[in-house]
C-alpha positions as CSV (number, residue, x, y, z in Angstrom):
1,X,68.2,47.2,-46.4
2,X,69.2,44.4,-44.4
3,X,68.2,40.8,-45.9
4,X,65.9,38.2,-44.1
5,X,67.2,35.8,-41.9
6,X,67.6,32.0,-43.3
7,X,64.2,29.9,-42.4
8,X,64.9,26.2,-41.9
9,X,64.0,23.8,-44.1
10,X,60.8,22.4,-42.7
11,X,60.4,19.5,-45.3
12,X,62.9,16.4,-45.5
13,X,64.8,16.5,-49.1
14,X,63.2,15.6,-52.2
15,X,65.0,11.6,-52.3
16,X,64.1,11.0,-48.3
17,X,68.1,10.8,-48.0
18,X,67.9,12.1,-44.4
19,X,64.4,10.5,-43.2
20,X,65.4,7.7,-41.3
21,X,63.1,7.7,-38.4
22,X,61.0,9.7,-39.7
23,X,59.6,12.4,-37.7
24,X,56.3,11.4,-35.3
25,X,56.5,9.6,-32.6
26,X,56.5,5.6,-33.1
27,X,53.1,4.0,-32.8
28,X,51.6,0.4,-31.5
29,X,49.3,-0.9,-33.7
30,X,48.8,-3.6,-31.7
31,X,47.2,-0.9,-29.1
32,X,45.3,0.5,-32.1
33,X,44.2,-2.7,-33.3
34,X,43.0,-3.7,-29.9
35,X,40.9,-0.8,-29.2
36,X,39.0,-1.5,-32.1
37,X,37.4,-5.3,-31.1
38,X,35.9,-5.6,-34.8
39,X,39.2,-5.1,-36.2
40,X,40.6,-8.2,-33.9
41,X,40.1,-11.7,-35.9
42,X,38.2,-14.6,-34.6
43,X,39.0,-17.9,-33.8
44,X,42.6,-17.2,-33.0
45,X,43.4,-16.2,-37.0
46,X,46.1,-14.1,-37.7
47,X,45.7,-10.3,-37.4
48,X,47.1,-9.0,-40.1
49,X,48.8,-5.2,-40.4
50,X,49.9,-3.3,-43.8
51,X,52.2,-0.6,-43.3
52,X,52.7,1.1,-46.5
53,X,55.6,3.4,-47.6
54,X,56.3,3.9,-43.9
55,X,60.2,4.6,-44.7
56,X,61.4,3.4,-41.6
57,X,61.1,0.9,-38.8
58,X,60.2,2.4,-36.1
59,X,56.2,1.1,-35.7
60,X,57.1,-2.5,-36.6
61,X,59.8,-2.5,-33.9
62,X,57.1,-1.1,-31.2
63,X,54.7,-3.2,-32.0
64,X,56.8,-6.4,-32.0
65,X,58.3,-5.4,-28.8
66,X,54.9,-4.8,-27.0
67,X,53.1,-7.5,-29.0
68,X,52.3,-9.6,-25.9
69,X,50.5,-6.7,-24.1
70,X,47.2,-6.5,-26.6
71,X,46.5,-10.0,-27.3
72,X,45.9,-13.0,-26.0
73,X,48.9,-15.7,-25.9
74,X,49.2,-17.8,-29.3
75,X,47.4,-15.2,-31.1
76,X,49.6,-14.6,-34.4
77,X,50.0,-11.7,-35.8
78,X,51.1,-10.5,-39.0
79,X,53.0,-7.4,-40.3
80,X,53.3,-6.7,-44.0
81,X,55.2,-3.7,-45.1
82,X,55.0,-2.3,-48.6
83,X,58.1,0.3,-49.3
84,X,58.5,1.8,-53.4
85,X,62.2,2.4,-52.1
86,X,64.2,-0.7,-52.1
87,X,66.5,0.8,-49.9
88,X,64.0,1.9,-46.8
89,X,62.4,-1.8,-47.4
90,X,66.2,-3.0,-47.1
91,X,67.0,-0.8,-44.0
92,X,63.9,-2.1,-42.6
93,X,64.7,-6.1,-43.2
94,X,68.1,-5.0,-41.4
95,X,66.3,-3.5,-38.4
96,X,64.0,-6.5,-37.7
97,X,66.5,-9.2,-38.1
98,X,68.8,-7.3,-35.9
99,X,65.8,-7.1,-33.5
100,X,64.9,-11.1,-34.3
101,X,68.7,-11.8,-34.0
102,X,69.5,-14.1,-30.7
103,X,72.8,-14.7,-30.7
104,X,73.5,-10.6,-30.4
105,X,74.7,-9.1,-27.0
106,X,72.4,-6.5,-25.3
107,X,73.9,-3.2,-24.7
């Protein structure tokens, strides 16, 4: 009898070691915010965005990096990220300053 082939592991492992962009595609919130008007803040007051246990950086980047393409100029907008791991709340720290950093060369 010969013996079934190997399946591939379809889940990440049970401590997240390996999710580090996780596995959808990054979204805008900024674009999902703006579709919805109610959602969008009066009077030029903040908008303000939870991400929670998101385990990587990959929406706050794409929505800082199109953040000028949804609102109008001066409104602020802020993101607040909730992690449980304080390593994927450290990675993402690193990520955004890195992003935020001026004095680094473009590749």
């Amino acid at each position: 009898k010969q013996a079934a082939p190997l399946q591939p592991q379809l889940t990440m492992d049970e401590h997240n070691a390996h999710q580090f962009w996780g596995l959808s595609a990054a979204v805008d919130l900024g674009a999902v915010a703006s579709s919805k008007p109610e959602l969008i803040p009066a009077n030029n007051e903040p908008l303000k965005i939870l991400q929670v246990s998101t385990y990587d950086a990959r929406h706050t980047l794409y929505t800082m990096c199109r953040a000028g393409r949804h609102f109008k100029e001066g409104q602020p907008t802020h993101l607040y990220v909730y992690e449980e791991e304080p390593e994927a709340l450290a990675r993402h720290i690193l990520l955004v300053s890195i992003l935020l950093d001026g004095t680094l060369m473009a590749k």
